[in-house]
C-alpha positions in Angstrom: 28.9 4.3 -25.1 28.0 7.9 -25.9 28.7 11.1 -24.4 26.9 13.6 -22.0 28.1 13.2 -18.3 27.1 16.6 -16.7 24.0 16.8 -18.6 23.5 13.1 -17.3 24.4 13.9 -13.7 22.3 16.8 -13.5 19.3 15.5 -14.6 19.4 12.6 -12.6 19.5 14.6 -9.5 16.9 16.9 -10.4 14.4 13.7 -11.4 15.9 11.9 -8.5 14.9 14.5 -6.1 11.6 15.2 -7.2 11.3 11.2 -6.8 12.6 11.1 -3.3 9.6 13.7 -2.9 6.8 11.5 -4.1 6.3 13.8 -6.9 6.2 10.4 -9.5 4.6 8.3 -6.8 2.1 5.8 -9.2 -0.6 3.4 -8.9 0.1 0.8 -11.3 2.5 -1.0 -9.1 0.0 -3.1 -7.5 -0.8 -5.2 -10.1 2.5 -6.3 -10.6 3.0 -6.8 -6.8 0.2 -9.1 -6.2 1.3 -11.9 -8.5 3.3 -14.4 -6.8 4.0 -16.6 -9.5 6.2 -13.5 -11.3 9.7 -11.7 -10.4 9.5 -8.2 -12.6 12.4 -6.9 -14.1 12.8 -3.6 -16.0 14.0 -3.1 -19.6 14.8 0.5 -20.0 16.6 1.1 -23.4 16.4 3.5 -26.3 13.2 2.2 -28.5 13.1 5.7 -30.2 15.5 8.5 -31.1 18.9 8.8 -32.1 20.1 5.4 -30.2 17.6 3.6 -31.2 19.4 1.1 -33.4 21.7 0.5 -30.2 18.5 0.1 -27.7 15.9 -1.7 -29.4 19.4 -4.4 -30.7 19.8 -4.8 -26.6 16.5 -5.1 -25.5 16.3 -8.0 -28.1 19.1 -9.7 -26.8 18.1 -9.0 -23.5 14.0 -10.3 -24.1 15.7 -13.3 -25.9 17.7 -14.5 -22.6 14.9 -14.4 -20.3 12.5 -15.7 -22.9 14.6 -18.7 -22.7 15.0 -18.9 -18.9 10.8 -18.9 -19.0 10.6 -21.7 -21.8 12.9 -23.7 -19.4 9.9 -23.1 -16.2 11.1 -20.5 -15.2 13.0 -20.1 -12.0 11.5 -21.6 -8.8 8.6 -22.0 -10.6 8.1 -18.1 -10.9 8.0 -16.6 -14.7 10.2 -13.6 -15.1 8.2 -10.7 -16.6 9.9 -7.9 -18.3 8.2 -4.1 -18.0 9.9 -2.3 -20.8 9.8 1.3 -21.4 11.2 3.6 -23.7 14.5 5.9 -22.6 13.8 7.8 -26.2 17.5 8.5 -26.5 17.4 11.1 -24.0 18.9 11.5 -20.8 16.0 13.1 -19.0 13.5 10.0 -20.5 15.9 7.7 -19.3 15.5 8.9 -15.6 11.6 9.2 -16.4 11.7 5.4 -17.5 13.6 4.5 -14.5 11.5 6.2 -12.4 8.5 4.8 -13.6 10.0 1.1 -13.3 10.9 1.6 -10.1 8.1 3.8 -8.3 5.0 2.4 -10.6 6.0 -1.7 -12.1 7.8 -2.3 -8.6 10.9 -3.5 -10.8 13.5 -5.6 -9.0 16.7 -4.9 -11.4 16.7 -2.5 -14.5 18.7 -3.6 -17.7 19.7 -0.6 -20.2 19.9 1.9 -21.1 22.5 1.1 -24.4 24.6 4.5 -24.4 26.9 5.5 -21.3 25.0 9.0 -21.0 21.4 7.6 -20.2 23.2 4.5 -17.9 24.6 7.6 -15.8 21.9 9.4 -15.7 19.4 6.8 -14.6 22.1 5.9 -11.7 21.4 7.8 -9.4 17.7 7.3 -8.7 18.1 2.9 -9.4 21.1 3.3 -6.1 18.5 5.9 -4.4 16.5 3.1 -4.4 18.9 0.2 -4.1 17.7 -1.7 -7.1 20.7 -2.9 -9.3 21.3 -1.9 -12.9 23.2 -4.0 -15.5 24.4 -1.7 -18.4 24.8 -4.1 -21.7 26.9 -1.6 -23.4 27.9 1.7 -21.9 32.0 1.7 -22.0 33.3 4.6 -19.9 34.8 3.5 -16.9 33.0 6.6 -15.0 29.6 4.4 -15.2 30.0 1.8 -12.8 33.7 4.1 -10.7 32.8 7.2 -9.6 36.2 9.6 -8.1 37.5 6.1 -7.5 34.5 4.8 -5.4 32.5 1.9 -7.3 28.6 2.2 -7.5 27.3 -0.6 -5.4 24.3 -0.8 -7.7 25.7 -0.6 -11.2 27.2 -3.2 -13.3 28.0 -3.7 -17.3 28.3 -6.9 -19.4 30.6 -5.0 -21.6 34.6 -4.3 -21.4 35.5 -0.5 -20.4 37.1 1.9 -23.3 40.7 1.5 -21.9 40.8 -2.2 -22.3 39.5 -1.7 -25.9 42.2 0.8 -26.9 45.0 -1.0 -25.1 44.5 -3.8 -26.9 44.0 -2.0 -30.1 47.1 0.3 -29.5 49.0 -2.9 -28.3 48.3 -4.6 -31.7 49.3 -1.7 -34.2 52.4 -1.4 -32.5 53.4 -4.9 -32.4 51.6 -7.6 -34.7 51.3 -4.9 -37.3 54.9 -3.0 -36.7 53.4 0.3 -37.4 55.6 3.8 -36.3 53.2 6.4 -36.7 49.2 6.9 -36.7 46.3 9.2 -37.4 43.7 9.6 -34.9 40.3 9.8 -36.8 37.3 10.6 -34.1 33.9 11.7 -33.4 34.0 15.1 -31.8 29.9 14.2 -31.0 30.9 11.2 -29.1 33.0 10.9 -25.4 32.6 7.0 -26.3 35.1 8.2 -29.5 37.2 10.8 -27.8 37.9 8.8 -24.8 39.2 6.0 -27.1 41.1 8.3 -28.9 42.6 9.7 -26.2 44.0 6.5 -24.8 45.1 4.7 -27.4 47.5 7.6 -28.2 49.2 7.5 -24.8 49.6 3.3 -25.3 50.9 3.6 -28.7 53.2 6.6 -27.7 54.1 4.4 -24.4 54.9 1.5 -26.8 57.6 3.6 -29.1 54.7 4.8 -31.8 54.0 8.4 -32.5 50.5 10.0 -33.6 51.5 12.8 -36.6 47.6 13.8 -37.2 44.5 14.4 -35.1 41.1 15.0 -37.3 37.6 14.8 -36.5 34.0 14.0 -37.7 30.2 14.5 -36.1 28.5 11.5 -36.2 25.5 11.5 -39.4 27.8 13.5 -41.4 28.1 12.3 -44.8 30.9 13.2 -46.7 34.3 12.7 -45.1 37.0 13.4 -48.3 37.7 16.7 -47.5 39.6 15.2 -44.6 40.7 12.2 -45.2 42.8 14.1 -48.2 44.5 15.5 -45.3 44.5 12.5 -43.5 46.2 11.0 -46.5 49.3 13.3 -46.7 49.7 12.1 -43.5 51.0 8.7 -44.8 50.4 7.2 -41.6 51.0 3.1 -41.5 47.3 3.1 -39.9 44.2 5.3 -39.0 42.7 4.7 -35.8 38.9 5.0 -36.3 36.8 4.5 -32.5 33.1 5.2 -33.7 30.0 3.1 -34.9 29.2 1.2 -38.4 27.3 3.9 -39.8 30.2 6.3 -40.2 32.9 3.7 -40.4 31.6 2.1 -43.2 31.4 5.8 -45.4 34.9 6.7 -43.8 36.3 3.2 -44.5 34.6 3.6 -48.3 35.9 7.0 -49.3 39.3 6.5 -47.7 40.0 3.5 -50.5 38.2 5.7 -53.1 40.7 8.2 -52.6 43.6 5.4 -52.9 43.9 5.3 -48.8 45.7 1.8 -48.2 46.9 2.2 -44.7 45.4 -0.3 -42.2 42.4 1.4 -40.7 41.8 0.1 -37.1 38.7 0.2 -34.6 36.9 -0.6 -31.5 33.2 -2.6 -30.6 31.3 0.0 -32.2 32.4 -1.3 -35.8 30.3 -5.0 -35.0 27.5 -5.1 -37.1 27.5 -6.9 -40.4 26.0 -3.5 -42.1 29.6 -2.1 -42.0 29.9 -4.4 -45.0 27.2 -3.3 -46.3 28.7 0.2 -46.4 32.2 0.0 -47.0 32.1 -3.0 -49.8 34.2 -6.3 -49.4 37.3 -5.2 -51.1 37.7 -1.6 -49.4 37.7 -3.6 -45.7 40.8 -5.5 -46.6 43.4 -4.4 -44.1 41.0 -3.2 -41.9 41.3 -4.6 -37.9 38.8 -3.9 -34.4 38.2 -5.6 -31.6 35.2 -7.1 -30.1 33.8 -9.2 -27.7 33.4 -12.1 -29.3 34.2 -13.9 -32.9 30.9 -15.7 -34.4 33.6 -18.5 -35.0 33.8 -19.6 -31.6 32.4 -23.1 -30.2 31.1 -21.2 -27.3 28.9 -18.4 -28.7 26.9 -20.8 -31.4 24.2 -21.3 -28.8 23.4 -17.6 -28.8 23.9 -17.1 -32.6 21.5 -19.9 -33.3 18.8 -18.7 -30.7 18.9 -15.4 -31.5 18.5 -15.7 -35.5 15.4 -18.2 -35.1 14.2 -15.8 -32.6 14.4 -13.0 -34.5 15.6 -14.1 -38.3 18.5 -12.0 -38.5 22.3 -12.4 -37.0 22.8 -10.6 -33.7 25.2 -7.5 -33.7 27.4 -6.3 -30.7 24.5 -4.7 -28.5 22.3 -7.9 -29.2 25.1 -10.0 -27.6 25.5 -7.7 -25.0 22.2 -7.4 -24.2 22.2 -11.3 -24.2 24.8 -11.5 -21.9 22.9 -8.6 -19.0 20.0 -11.0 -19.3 22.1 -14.4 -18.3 23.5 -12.2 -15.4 20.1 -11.3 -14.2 19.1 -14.5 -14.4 22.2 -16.3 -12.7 21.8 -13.5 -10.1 18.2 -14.7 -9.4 18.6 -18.4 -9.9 21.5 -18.0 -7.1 18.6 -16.9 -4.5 18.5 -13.1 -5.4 14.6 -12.9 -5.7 14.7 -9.0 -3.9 16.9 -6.4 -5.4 19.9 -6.4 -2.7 20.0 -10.3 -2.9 20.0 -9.5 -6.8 22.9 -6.9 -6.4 25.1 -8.8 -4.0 24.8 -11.8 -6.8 25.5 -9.7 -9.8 28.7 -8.8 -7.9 29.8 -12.2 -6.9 29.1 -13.7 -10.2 32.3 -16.5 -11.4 33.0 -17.9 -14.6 29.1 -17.6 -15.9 28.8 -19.0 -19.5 27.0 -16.1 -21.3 26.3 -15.2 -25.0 29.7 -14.4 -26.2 32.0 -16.7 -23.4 33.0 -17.0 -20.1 32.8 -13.9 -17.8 33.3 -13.3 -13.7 32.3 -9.8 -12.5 35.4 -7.9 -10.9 33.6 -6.7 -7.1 36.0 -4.0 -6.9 35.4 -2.2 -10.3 32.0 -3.6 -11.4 33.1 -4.8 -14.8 33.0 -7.8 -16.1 36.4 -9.7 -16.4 36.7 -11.6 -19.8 38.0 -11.9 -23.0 38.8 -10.2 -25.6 39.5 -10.6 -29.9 40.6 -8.8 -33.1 38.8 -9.1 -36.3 40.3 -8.8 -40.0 38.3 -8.4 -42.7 39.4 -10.2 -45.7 37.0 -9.5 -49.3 34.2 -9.4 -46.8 34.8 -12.2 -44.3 35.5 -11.6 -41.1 38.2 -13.4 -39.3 39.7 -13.8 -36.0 43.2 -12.4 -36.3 44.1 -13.1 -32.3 42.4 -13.8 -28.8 43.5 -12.1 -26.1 42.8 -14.0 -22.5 40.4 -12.4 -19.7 42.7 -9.9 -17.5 42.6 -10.9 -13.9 
């Protein structure tokens, strides 16, 4: 979801190179090899660093799904085992981890990293070495579509940052009637900026006008200096793409100031902390879309696993995580015990009942095809305001 795709790119091929070279060639594969009975899969997520929150959130939603799937037997009678390492929020310890998956634990798919910046940067060497990657929650299109071309060995379990502000633009314009908006984003963030950008085109394209562009760096702390500005705006809402932590003190200090305008934003606001944060009363007339409602008939299996697993409610990247580990595991169960039998069954996948709904992976873009909802939050209860059916 984050930011950092030339810094990404370049050390991938740099690491990548030095791999193709032998340089990381390790000894501990071995011992993973010579078990029959197993099928090793690589968790590579942010344990540690700035993203840590987002990894360690996926990887539990990730170890919860094939914990599960070896409950059940197993598949074939073989256990899935899960060699985790630590991307450390970094795009260069993210290639590292990949490499060391792949070279040393003889991995046949990786899952993670969270953040779009360590997905891309850990691309290159998983396709180098044709074993398939399923990124739980890295949004920019340019992960899995590269100058048009799809990655044969990269997939997500998440919706792409276009779909997100589509639907978000789509919904100020019409079920909320509003005219004008203010863009509010993080200048630290692509995941932000990219939002930004295209939500303003949609709600220009549907008759809407943005009067204000501001921005924030993600940790800061105070935001009143600008949302005064913000405020003169009198905008009928305040489009806010970013995560919980900074919504939550935006969202807070916008009502403090006497803000009412409808604040909108994307997946990054899903975590119960928000309220937390913000307070019941100051998320009133506050609206972002998500991958699934906690309401829904089909995602109470998950909810219910996941807080006796763990004894807390998932959040966004949990579910997501969730939802990379059923696609492994269909991917497997389907006859995909080597890594190209795994990738070709990732990319075939049809209406697979995952932790938040039904999904079908789209062959030609990598992304997964499925629904989509908005949330309001009324004196701290979250509610689904609409449902919008899978595209395609």
């Amino acid at each position: 979801m984050l930011f950092g795709k030339k810094k990404a790119r370049l050390t991938a091929l740099i690491v990548g190179g030095l791999m193709a070279c032998g340089i990381f060639t390790g000894c501990g594969g071995d011992q993973a090899a010579n078990n029959a009975n197993e099928i090793v899969v690589g968790s590579n997520f942010e344990l540690t660093g700035n993203h840590a929150q987002y990894g360690s959130n996926a990887n539990n939603g990730f170890k919860l799904a094939i914990k599960e799937i070896n409950d059940a037997g197993g598949i074939n009678g073989k256990k899935l085992k899960v060699v985790e390492a630590d991307a450390k929020s970094e795009t260069a310890e993210s290639v590292n981890a990949a490499t060391k998956l792949i070279s040393d634990d003889k991995v046949k798919a990786l899952i993670g990293p969270a953040v779009t910046a360590n997905v891309i940067a850990e691309s290159d060497v998983a396709a180098q070495n044709k074993v398939p990657v399923i990124a739980p929650a890295a949004t920019n299109p340019d992960v899995t579509v590269e100058n048009g071309e799809v990655k044969s060995y990269i997939f997500r379990s998440c919706f792409i940052d276009p779909q997100q502000s589509n639907v978000m633009a789509e919904f100020a314009a019409k079920d909320l009637n509003a005219k004008t908006a203010v863009l509010y984003l993080d200048s630290s963030s692509d995941y932000s900026k990219s939002l930004g950008k295209i939500f303003k085109e949609k709600f220009e394209a549907a008759g809407g006008k943005v009067v204000m562009e501001e921005a924030f760096l993600a940790k800061d702390q105070d935001f009143k200096a600008t949302l005064t500005k913000i405020q003169t705006a009198n905008a009928d809402v305040i489009f806010v793409p970013a995560y919980y932590e900074e919504v939550g003190k935006i969202v807070k200090q916008a009502r403090e100031l006497g803000i009412t305008s409808a604040i909108l934003g994307t997946d990054g606001w899903d975590d119960t902390k928000v309220i937390d944060i913000a307070g019941k009363d100051a998320l009133n007339n506050t609206f972002f879309c998500t991958h699934y409602f906690e309401g829904d008939e089909d995602v109470q299996g998950f909810l219910e696993a996941y807080k006796k697993e763990y004894n807390t409610d998932p959040n966004v990247f949990a579910a997501l995580g969730y939802d990379a580990g059923k696609m492994l595991i269909d991917a497997i169960q389907r006859g995909g015990e080597d890594s190209e039998k795994i990738r070709e069954n990732i990319e075939n996948i049809k209406d697979l009942k995952v932790g938040t709904g039904i999904m079908t992976m789209d062959a030609k873009t990598h992304n997964p095809i499925k629904g989509i909802v908005v949330i309001e939050t009324k004196d701290g209860v979250r509610e689904l305001r609409t449902k919008i059916a899978p595209e395609g």
